[in-house]
C-alpha positions, 0 to 999 in steps of 0.5 A: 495509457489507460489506469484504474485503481481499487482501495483497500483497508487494514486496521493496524498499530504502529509506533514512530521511532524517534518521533517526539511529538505524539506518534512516538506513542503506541496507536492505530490507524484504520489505513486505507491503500490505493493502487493505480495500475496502468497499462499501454494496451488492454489484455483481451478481455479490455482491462488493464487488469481484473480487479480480481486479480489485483484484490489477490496481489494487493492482499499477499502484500498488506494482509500480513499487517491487519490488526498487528503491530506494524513494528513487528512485521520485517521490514518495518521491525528495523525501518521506520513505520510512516506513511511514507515509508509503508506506501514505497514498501507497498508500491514495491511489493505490488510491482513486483507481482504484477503482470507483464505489461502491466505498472504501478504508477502510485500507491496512496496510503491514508492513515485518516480521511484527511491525511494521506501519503502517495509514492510513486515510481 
C-alpha cells in the first residue's frame, strides 16, 4: 500500500454551540487540513495521485470556509463546528472526489500547532 499526504490551510471563525468553557465564544483558527490518500497500485506515471489533482479536489472542499464564519456555512450552520466534526465532513467530501482506486485513509484538522483532530474511514 503506498500513501501520501499534503497540507493545507484556511483562516476561518466558528463559534461551538453549547460549549460553556471559552469556545462558546466567537473566535478563529489558522486550520491546517492534512489528507492521506492511499492506493494498492501506482497510476502510470507512479503516483498514488498528483498532488495537482488533490491541490484541486481538496480546494472544491475547504475553500468555501476561508475567512468566513464556519457556522454559516451548511452543514455546519445546523451541526456543531469542532475539529471533529469539520475532519469527518472534510474526509467525506474528498472521498467522494477522489479517483477510482484511490482512498482516503484519514484527515487531520489542526486548529493550533498542538491541537489536532484526526478521522479516519
Amino acid at each position: 500500500m503506498f500513501t501520501v499526504f499534503k497540507d493545507f490551510s484556511f483562516a476561518a471563525a466558528h463559534q461551538i454551540r453549547g460549549h460553556t468553557g471559552g469556545c462558546e465564544n466567537l473566535h478563529g483558527h489558522n486550520y491546517r487540513v492534512r489528507v492521506h490518500v492511499s492506493a494498492a497500485t501506482l497510476d502510470e506515471l507512479g503516483m498514488v495521485i498528483d498532488f495537482a489533482d488533490l491541490k484541486r479536489i481538496v480546494a472544491a472542499v475547504v475553500d468555501p470556509f476561508d475567512h468566513r464564519l464556519i457556522n454559516e456555512i451548511p452543514p455546519f450552520d445546523v451541526r456543531n463546528t469542532t475539529a471533529e466534526l469539520l475532519a469527518q465532513y472534510v474526509y467525506e467530501e474528498v472521498a467522494r472526489r477522489l479517483p477510482t482506486g484511490r482512498s482516503l485513509r484519514r484527515v487531520e484538522i489542526w486548529e493550533t500547532a498542538s491541537s489536532c483532530a484526526i478521522y479516519e474511514g
